[in-house]
N, CA, C and O atoms as a GROMACS GRO file, in nm:
protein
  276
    1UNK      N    1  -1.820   2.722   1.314
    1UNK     CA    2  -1.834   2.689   1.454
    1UNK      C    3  -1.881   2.545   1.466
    1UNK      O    4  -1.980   2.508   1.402
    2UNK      N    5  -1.820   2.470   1.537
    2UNK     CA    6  -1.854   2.336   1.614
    2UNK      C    7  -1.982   2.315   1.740
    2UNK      O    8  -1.988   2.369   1.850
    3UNK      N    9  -2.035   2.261   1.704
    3UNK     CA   10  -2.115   2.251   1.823
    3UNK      C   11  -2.176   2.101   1.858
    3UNK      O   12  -2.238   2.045   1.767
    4UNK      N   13  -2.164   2.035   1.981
    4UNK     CA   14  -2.211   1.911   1.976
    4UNK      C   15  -2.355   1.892   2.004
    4UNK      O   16  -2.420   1.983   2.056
    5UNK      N   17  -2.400   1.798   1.979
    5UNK     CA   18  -2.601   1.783   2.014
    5UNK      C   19  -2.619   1.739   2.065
    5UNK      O   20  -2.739   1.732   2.037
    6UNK      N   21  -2.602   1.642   2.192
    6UNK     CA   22  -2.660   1.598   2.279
    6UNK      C   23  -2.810   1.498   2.219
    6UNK      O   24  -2.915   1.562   2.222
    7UNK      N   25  -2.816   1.413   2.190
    7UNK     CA   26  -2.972   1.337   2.131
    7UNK      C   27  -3.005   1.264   2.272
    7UNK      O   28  -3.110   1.201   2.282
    8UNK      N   29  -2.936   1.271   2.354
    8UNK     CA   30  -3.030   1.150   2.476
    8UNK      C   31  -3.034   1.014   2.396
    8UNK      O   32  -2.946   0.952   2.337
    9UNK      N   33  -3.194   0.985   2.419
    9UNK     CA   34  -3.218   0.848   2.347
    9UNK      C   35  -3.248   0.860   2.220
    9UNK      O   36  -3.258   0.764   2.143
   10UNK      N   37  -3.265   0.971   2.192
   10UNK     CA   38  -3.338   1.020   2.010
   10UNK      C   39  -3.498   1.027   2.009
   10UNK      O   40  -3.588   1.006   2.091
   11UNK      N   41  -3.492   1.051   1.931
   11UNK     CA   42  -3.693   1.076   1.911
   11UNK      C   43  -3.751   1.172   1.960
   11UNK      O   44  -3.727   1.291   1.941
   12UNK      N   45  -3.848   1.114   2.040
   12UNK     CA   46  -3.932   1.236   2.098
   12UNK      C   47  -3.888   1.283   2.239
   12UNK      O   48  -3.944   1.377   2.295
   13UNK      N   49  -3.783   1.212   2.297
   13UNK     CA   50  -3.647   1.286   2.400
   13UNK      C   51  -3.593   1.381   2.371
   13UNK      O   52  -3.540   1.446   2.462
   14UNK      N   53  -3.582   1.432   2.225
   14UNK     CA   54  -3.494   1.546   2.169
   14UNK      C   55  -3.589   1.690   2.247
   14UNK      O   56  -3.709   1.720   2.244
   15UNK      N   57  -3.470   1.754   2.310
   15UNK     CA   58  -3.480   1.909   2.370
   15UNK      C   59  -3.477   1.969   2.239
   15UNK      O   60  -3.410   1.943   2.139
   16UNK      N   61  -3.614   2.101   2.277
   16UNK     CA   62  -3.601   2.186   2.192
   16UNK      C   63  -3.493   2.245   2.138
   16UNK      O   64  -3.480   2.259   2.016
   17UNK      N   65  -3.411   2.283   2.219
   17UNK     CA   66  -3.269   2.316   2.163
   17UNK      C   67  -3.188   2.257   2.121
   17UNK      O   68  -3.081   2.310   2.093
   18UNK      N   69  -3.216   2.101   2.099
   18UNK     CA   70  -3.128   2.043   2.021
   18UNK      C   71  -3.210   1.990   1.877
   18UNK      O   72  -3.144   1.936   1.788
   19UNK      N   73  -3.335   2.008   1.867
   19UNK     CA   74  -3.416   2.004   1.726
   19UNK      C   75  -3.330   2.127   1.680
   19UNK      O   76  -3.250   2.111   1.588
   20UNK      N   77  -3.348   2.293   1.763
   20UNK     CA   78  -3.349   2.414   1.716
   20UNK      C   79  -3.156   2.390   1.644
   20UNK      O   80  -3.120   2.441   1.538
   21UNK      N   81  -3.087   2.326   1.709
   21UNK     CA   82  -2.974   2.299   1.651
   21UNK      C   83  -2.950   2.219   1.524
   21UNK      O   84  -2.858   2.235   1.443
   22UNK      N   85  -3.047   2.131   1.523
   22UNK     CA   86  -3.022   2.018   1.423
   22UNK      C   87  -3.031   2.065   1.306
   22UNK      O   88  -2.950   2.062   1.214
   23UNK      N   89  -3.170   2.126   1.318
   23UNK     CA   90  -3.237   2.192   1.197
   23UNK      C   91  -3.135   2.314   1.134
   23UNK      O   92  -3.137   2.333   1.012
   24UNK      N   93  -3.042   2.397   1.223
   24UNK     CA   94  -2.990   2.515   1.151
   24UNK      C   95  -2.851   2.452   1.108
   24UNK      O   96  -2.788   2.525   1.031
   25UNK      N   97  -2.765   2.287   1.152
   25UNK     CA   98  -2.645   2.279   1.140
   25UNK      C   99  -2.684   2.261   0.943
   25UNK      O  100  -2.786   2.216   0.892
   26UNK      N  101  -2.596   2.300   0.896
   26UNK     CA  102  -2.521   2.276   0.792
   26UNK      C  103  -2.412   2.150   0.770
   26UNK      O  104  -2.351   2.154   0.664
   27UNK      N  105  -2.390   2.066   0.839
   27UNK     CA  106  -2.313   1.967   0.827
   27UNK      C  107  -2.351   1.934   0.957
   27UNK      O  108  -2.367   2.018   1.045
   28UNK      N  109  -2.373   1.765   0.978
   28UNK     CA  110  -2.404   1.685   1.047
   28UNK      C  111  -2.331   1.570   1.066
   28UNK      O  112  -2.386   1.471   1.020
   29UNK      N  113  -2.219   1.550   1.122
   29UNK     CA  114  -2.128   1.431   1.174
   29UNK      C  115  -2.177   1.340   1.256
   29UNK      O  116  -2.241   1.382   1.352
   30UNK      N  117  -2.162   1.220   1.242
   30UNK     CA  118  -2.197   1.110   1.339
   30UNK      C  119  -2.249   0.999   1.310
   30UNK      O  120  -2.310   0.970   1.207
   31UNK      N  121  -2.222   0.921   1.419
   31UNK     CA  122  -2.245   0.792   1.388
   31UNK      C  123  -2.357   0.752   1.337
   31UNK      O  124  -2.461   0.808   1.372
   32UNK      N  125  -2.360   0.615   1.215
   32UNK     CA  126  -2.468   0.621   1.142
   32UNK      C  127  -2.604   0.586   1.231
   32UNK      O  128  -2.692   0.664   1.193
   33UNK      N  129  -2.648   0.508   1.323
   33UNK     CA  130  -2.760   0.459   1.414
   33UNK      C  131  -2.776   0.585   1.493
   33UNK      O  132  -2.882   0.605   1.553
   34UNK      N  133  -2.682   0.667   1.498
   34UNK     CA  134  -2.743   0.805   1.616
   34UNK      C  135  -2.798   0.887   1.481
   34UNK      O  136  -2.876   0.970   1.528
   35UNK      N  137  -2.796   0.901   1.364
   35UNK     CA  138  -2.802   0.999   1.299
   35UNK      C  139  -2.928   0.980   1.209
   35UNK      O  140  -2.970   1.081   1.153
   36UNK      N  141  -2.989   0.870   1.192
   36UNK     CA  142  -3.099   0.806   1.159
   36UNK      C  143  -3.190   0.868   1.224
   36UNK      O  144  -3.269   0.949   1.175
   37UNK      N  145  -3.178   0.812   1.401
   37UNK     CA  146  -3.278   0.846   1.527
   37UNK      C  147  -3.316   1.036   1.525
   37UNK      O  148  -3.402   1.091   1.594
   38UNK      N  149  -3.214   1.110   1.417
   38UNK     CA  150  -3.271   1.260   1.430
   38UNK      C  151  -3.291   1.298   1.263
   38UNK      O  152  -3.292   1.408   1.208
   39UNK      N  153  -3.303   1.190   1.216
   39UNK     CA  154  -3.301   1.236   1.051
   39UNK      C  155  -3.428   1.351   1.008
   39UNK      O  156  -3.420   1.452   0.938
   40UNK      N  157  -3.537   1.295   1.075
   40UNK     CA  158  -3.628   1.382   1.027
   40UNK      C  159  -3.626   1.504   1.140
   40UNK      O  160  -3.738   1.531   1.183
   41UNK      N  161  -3.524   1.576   1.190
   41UNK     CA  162  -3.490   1.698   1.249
   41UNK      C  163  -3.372   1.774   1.238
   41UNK      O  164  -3.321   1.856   1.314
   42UNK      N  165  -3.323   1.705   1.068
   42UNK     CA  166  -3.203   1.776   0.978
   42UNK      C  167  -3.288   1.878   0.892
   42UNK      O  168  -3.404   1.881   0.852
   43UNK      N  169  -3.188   1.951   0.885
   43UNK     CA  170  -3.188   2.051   0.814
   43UNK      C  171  -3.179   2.028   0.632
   43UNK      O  172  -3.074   2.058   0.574
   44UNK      N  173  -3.290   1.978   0.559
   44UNK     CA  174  -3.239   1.915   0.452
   44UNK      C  175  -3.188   1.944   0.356
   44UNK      O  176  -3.185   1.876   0.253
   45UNK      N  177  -3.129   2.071   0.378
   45UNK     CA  178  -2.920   2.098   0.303
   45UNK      C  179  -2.851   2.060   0.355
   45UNK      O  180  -2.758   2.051   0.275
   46UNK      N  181  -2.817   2.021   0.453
   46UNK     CA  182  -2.768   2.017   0.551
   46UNK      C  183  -2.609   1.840   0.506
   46UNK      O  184  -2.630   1.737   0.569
   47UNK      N  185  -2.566   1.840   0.473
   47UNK     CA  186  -2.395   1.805   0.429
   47UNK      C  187  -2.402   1.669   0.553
   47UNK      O  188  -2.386   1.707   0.669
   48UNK      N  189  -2.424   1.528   0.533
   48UNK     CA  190  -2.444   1.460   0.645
   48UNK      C  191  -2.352   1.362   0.659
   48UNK      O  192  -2.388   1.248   0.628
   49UNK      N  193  -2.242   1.379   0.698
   49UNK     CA  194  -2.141   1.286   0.742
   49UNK      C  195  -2.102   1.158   0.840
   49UNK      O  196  -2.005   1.158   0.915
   50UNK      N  197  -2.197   1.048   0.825
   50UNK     CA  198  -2.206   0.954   0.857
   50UNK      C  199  -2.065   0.848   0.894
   50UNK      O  200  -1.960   0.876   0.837
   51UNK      N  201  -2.068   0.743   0.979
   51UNK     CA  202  -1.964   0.665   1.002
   51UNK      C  203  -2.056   0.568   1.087
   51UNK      O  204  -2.170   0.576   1.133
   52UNK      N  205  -1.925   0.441   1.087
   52UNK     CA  206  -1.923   0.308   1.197
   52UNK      C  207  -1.907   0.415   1.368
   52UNK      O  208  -1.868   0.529   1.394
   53UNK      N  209  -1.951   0.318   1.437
   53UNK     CA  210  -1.941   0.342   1.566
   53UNK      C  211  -1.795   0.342   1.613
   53UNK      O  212  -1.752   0.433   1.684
   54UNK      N  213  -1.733   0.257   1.579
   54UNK     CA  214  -1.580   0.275   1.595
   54UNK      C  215  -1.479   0.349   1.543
   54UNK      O  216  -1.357   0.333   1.554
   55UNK      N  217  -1.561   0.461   1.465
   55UNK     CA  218  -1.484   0.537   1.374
   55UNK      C  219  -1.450   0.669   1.440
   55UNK      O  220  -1.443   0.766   1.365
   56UNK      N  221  -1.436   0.681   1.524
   56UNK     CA  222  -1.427   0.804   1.615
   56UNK      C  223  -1.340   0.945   1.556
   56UNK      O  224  -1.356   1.066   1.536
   57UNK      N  225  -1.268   0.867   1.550
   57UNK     CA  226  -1.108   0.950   1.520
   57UNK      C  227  -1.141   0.988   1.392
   57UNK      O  228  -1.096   1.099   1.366
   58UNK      N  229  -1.237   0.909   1.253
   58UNK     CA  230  -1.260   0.947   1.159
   58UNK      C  231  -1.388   1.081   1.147
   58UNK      O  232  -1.422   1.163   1.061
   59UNK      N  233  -1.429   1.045   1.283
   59UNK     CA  234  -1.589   1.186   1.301
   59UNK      C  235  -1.452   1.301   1.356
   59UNK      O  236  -1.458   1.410   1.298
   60UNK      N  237  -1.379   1.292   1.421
   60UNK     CA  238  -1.330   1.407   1.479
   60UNK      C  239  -1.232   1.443   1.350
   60UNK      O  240  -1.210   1.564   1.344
   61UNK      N  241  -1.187   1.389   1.275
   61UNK     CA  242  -1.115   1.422   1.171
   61UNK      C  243  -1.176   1.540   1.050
   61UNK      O  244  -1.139   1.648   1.005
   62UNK      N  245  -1.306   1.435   1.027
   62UNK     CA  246  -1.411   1.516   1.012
   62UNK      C  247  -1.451   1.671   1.023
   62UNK      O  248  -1.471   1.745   0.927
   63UNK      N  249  -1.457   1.703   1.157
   63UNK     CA  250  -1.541   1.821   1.218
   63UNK      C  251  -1.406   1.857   1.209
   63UNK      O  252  -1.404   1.957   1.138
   64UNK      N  253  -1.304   1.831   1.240
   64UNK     CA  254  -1.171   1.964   1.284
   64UNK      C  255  -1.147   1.979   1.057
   64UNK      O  256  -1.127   2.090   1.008
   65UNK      N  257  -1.152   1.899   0.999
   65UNK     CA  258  -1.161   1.974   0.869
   65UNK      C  259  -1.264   2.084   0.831
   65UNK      O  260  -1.254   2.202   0.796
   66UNK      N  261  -1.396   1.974   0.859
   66UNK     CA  262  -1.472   2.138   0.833
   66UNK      C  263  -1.520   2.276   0.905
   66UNK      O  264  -1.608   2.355   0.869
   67UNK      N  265  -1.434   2.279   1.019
   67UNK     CA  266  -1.407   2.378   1.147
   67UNK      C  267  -1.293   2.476   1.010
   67UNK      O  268  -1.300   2.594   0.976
   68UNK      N  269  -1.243   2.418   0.984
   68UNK     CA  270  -1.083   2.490   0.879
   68UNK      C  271  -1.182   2.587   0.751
   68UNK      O  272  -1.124   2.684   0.702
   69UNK      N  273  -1.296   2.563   0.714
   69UNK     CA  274  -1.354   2.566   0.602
   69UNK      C  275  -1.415   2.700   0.582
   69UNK      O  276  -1.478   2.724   0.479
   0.00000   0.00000   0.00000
């Protein structure tokens, strides 16, 4: 299952339900400066698939592979 997170501004903005998400995803897509701002509210097994900001098409490429998995 896919699910997106919503971070707002990151930090201490993060909704409980999107810590309670962070922490249970198993793979983590996204851009590298958004993914920093929630690092310490990964799940640390958690499979972290980083990119450029302009890489869009490469994050959605991404998630629709490991949606297949």
């Amino acid at each position: 299952m896919i699910k997106v997170v919503g971070i707002g501004a990151g930090g201490d903005t993060l909704t409980l339900k999107a810590v309670k998400e962070l922490r249970s995803a198993s793979v983590v897509i996204g851009y590298s400066s958004y993914v920093d701002l929630v690092k310490d509210f990964l799940n640390p097994d958690a499979q972290i698939m980083e990119s450029k900001e302009e890489e869009i098409e490469l994050r959605l490429a991404q998630a629709r592979e490991m949606k297949d998995r």
